[in-house]
C-alpha positions, 0 to 999 in steps of 0.5 A, spaced: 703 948 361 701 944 367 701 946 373 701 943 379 699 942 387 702 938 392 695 936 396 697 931 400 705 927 402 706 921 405 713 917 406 711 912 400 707 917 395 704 925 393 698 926 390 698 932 386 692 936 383 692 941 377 689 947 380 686 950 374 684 944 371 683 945 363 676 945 360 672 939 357 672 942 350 674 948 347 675 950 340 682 949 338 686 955 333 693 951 332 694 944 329 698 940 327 698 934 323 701 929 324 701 921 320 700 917 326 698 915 333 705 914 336 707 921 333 701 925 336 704 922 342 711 924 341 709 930 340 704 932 345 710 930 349 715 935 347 711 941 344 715 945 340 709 950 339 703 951 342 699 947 336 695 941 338 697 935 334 692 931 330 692 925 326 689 927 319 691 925 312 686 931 311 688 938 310 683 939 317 689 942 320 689 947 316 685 955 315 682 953 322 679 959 326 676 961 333 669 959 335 666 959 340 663 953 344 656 952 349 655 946 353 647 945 352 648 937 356 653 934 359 652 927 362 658 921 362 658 919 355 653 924 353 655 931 351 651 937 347 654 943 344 654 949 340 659 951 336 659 958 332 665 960 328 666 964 322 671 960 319 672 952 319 673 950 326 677 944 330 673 942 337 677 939 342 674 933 347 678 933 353 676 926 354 679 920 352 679 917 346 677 909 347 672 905 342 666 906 342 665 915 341 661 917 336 660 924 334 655 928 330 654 935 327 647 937 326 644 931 326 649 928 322 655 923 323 662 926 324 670 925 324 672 924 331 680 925 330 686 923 335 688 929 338 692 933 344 695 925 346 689 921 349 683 926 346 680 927 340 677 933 336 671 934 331 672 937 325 666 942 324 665 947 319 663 955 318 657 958 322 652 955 327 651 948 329 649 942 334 654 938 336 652 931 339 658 926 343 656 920 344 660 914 349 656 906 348 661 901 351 662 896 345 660 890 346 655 892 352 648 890 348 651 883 346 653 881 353 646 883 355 642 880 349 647 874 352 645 874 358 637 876 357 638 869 354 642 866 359 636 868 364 631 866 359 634 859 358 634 858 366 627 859 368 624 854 362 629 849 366 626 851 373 619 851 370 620 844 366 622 843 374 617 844 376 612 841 372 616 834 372 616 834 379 
């Protein structure tokens, strides 16, 4: 449940803050799978129950157990973990799911699944492990292989410039 505080009011807008702001990652214990974008949405807006949803054709959903998760790194786009769990366990990401996350586990490349609206979660299995997230904005490497040729292709003209005059 989201609670909120009013922080500041003007005539024209009110600014709110949650002030107990849910962590950035934690384990989930009740999921829900659902088929596509649009029903997670709708679900994450009416909640009939406490299960977070999932889009998942896999049975990932189900069997899932506590664990416990342990920030090693956290940096923007670039977040370690450790998770222990008995059973298989779900990580919730409380960041948004845009292109451009990659997961993996132990080393390992790993599902990242819609969840909970606009996050997304990592499917992991029993026992202990290294959970590496990892944000590249696509298309960055390109547009500067672009423009380290741009730059490159001015200074030949400028020398060829010079050279001539």
């Amino acid at each position: 449940m989201l609670t909120t505080l009013a922080v500041g009011n003007m005539p024209t807008f009110c600014i709110l803050a949650d002030p107990t702001p849910a962590p950035a990652f934690a384990t989930v214990t009740r999921a829900r799978a659902v088929d596509t974008v649009d029903a997670m949405i709708d679900a994450a807006k009416a909640p009939a129950d406490d299960a977070v949803p999932v889009v998942t054709s896999e049975p990932v959903v189900m069997g899932i157990g506590p664990g416990r998760v342990t920030p090693e790194a956290y940096r923007a786009g670039d977040v370690r973990l450790r998770t222990t769990s008995a059973g298989r366990m779900l990580l919730l990401m409380r960041q948004s799911l845009v292109p451009g996350w990659s997961a993996s586990v132990d080393g390992a490349p790993a599902d990242i699944l819609p969840a909970a609206g606009l996050y997304f979660a990592v499917p992991l299995p029993p026992g202990e492990h290294a959970v590496a997230l990892r944000y590249r904005a696509p298309g960055f490497r390109t547009g500067l292989a672009i423009a380290a040729v741009w730059w490159l292709g001015v200074a030949v003209l400028v020398r060829r410039r010079r050279a001539v005059s």
